[in-house]
Backbone as numpy.savetxt, mean C-alpha at the origin, in Angstrom:
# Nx Ny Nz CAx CAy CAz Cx Cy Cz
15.85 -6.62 22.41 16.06 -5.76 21.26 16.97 -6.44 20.24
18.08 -7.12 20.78 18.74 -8.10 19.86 18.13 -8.98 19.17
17.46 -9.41 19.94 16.60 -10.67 19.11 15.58 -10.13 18.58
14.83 -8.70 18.15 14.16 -8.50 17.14 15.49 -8.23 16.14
16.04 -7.22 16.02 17.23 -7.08 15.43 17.38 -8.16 14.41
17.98 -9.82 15.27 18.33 -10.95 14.39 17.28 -11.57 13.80
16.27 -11.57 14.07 15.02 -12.17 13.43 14.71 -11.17 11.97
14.62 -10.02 12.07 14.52 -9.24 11.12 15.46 -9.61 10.06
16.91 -9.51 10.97 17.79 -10.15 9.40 17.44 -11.51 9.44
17.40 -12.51 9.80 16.76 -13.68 9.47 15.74 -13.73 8.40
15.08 -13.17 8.31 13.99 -12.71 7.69 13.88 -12.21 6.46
14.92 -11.15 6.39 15.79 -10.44 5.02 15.29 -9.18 4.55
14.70 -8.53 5.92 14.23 -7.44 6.04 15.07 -6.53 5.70
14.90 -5.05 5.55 15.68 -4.15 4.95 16.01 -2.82 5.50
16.22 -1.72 5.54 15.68 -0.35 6.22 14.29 -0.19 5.67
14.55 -0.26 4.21 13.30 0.27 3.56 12.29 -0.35 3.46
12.49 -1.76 4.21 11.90 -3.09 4.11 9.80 -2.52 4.55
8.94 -2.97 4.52 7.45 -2.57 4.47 7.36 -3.50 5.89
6.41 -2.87 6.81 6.13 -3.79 8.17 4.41 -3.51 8.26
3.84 -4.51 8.63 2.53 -4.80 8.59 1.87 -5.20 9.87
1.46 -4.46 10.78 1.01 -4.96 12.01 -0.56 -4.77 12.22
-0.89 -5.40 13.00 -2.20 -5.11 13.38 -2.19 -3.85 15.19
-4.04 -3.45 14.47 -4.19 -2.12 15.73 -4.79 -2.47 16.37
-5.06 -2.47 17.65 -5.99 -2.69 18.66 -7.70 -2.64 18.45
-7.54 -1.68 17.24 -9.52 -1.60 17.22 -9.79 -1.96 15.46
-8.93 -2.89 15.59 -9.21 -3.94 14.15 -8.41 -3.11 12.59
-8.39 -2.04 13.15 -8.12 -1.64 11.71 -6.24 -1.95 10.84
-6.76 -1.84 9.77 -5.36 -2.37 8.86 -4.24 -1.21 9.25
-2.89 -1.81 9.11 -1.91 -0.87 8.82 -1.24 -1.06 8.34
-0.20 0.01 7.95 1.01 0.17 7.10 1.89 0.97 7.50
3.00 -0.02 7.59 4.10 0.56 8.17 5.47 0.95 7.25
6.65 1.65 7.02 7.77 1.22 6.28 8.61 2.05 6.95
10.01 1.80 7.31 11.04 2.78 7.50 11.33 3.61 6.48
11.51 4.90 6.61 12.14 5.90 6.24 13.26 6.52 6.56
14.65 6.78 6.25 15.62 7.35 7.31 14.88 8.57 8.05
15.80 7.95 9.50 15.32 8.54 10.54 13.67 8.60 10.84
13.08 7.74 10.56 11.62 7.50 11.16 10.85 6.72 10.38
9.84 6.04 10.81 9.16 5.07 10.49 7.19 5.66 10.08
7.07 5.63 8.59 5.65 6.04 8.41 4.59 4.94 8.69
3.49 5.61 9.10 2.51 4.05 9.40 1.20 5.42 8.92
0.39 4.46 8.53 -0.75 4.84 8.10 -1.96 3.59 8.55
-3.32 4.05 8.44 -4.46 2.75 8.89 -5.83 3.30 7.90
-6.07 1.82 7.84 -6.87 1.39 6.58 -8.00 1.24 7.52
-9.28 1.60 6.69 -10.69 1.30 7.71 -10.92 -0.28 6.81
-10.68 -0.49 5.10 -11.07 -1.37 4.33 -10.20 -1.82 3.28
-10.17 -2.34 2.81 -9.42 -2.68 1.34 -10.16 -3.98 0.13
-10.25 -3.64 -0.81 -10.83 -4.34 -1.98 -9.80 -4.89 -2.48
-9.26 -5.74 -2.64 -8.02 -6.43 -3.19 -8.14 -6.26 -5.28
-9.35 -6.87 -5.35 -9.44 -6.97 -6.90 -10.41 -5.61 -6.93
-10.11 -4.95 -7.37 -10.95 -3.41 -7.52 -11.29 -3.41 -8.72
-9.98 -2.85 -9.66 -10.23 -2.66 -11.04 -9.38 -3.03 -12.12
-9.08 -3.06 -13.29 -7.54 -3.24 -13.86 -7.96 -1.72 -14.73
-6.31 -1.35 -14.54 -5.82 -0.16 -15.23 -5.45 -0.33 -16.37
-6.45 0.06 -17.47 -6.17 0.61 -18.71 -6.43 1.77 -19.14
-5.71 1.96 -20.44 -5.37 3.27 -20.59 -6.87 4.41 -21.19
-7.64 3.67 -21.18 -9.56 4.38 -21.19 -9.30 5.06 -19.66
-9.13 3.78 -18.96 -9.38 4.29 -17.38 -8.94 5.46 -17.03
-7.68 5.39 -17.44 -6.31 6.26 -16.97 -6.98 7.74 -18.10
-7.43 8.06 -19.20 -8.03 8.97 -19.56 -9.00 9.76 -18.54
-10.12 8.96 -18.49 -11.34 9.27 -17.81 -10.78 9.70 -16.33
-9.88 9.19 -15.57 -9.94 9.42 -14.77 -9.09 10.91 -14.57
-8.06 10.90 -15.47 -6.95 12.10 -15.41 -7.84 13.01 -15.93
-9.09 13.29 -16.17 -9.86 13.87 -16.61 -11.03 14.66 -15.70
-10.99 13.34 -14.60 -12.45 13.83 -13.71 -11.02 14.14 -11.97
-10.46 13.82 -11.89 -9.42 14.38 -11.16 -8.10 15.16 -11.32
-7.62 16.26 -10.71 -6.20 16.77 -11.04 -5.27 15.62 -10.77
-5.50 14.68 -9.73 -3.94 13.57 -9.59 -4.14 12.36 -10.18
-3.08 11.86 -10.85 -3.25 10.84 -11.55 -3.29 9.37 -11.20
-3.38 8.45 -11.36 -3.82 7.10 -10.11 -2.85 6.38 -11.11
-1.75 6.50 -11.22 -1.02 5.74 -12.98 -0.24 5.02 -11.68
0.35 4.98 -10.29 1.14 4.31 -9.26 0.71 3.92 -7.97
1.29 3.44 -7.44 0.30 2.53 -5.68 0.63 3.89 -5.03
-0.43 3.74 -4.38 -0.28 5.20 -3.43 0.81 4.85 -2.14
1.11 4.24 -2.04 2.44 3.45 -1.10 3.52 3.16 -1.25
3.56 2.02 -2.43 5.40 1.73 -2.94 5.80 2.65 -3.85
4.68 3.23 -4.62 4.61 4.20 -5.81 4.90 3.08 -7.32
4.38 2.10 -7.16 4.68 0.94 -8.60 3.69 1.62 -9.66
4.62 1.53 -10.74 3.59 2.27 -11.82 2.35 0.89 -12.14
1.86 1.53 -12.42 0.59 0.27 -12.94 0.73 -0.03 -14.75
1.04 -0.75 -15.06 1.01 -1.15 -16.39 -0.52 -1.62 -17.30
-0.46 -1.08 -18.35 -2.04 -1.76 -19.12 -2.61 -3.27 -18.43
-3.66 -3.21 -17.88 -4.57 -4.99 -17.78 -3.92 -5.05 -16.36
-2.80 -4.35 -15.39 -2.61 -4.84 -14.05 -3.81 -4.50 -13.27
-4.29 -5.11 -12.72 -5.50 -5.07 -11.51 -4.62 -4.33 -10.75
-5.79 -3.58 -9.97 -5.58 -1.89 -8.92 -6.23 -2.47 -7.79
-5.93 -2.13 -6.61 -6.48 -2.72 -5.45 -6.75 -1.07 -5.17
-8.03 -1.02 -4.04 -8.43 -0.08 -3.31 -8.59 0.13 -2.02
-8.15 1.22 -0.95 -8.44 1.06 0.03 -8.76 2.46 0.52
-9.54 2.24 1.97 -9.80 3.14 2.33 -9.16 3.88 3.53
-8.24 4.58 3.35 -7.38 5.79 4.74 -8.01 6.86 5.02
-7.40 7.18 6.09 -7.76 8.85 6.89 -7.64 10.17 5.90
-7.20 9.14 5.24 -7.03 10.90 3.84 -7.62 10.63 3.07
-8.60 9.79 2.77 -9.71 9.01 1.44 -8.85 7.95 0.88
-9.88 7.72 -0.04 -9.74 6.19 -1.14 -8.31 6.47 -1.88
-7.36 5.53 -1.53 -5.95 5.66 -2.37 -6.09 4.01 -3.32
-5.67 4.24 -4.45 -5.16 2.89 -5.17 -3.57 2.13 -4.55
-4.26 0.65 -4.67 -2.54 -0.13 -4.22 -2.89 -0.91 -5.19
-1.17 -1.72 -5.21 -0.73 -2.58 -5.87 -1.06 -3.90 -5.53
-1.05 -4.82 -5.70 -1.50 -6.26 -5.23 -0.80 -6.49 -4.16
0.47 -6.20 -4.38 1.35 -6.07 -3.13 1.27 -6.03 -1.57
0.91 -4.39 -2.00 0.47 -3.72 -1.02 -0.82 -3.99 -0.50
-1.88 -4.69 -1.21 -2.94 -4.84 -0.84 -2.58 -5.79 -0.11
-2.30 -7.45 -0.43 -1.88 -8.44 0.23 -1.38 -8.09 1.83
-0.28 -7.55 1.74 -0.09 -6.63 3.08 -0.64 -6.21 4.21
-1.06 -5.76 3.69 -2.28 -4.77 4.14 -3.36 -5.65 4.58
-4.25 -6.80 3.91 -5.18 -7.40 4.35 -4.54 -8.64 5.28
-3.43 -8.95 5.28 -2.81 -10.05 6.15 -2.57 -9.60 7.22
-2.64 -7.94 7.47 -2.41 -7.21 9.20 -3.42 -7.65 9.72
């Protein structure tokens, strides 16, 4: 337990730090501490280059849905005009990520 402990700070991991493991029946995950507990979620897929968010998009879409897709459904990064949107697919449907998070996510 120590020596995950020191490797983590080695590492320059954080509380809030994001952890990325792989599942036994292939599928992606996502992990991050939260005080007092750790959220993980699992991906069946992910599209890395999906779409880029501009502000047409961001119309049409705040239009054909009540929630707005303007942040990563994970770190919550706002998306700025021309940033490419990554897509993936969870147990709760299709959420938008950040490159970030996509990267992440496809390296589990």
């Amino acid at each position: 337990m120590a020596d995950e402990s020191q490797r983590k700070l080695k590492l320059g991991w954080t509380a809030n730090s994001l952890r990325v493991t792989r599942i036994p029946d292939m599928r992606m995950k996502l992990s991050k501490r939260i005080p007092a507990r750790t959220k993980t979620i699992q991906a069946r897929w992910c599209k890395a280059e999906w779409t880029k968010c501009t502000k047409k998009y961001r119309e049409i879409r705040n239009s054909i849905r009540s929630g707005s897709m303007q942040t990563c459904y994970w770190c919550k990064h706002h998306f700025s005009d021309g940033e490419m949107m990554a897509i993936a697919a969870f147990d709760v449907g299709n959420k938008t990520l950040c490159q970030m998070c996509a990267k992440e996510l496809q390296e589990s």
